[in-house]
N, C-alpha and C positions, 0 to 999 in steps of 0.2 A: 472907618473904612474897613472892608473885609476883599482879600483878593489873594495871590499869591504874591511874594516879594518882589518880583517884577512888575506885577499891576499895580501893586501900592506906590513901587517907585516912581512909575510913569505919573499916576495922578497925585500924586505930592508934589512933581517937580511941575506941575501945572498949576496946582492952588499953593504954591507958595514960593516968593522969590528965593532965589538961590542963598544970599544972607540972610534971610529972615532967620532968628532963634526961633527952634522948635526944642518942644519934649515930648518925646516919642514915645508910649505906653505901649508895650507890644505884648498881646494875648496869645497863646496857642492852644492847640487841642488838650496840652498836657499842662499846661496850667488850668485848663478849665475843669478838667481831669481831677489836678490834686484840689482843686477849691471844692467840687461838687464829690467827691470820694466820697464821703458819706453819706450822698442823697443814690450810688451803687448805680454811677452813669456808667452808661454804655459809652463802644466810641464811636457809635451813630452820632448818639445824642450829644459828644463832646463836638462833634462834629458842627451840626444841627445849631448846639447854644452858640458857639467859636462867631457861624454866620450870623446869630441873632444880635450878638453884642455888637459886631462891625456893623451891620446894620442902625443902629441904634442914633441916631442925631446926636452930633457932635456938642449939641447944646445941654441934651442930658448927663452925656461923660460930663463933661465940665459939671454940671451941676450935682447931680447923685452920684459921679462915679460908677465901678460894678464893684459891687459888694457881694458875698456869700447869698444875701437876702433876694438881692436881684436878680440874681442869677438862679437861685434856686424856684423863683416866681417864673421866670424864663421857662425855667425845663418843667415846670409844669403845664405850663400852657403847651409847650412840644407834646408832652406826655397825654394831654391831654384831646389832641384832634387826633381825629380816627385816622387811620396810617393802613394803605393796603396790601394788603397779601395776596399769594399766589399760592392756588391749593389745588390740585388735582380735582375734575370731576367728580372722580369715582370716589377720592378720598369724603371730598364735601356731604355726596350720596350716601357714604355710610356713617359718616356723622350725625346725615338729619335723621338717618333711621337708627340710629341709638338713642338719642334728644327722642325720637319721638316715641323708644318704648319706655324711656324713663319717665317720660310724664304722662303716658298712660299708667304706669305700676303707681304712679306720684295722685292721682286721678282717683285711680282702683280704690286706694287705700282710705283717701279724702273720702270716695264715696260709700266706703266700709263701715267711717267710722262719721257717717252721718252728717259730715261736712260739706260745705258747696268750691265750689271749683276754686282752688285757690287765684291770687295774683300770676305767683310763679308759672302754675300750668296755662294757662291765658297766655301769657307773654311770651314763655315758651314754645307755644302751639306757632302764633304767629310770627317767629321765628324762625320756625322749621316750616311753615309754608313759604316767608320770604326767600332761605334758602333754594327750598322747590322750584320757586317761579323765577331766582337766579338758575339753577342747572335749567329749565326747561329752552330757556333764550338761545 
């Protein structure tokens, strides 16, 4: 379960009678914090893992537990989807026209030294037109 200590309280006193024995495992941002420290989490991303582990079926805790392993497999996969940002017009604008004189000079040089258009400048190019045709919208 992930919620605040009063959402958790309300659905615990719902899925379970009031005598029932329970063992209570309880995770926070700063346990998630000191377990992933050396993988140099953020506290988005303590943030982020904290919801992925309460989310997680009550049938995997019971069975694998969160281990350093799991968790560090977690905040990869966070790490790992694109996440969006918010950038000024103008700023983006002068980004694609820096990107795009560097891989002209990246270009120049390739074609200097008798080489054909790299991967990088390719991918690059169509980067800074994707850009473009984001600013044009």
């Amino acid at each position: 379960m992930y919620g605040t200590r009063k959402q958790l309280t309300r659905r615990l006193k719902c899925a379970f009678d009031a005598n029932e024995p329970l063992a209570l495992l309880v995770w926070t941002t700063d346990c998630v914090t000191a377990l992933c420290g050396s993988l140099n989490i953020t506290e988005q991303e303590a943030a982020l893992l904290l919801s992925h582990i309460g989310s997680l079926p009550m049938s995997d805790h019971q069975a694998y537990g969160v281990s350093f392993s799991s968790a560090s497999q977690l905040l990869s996969k966070i790490r790992s989807k694109p996440r969006p940002v918010t950038v000024s017009a103008d700023t983006l604008a002068r980004l694609s026209e820096t990107a795009e004189t560097s891989l002209k000079i990246i270009s120049d040089m390739e074609g200097d030294g008798g080489l054909p258009e790299s991967t990088l400048v390719r991918e690059g190019r169509a980067l800074v037109a994707e850009m473009r045709s984001l600013l044009a919208a």
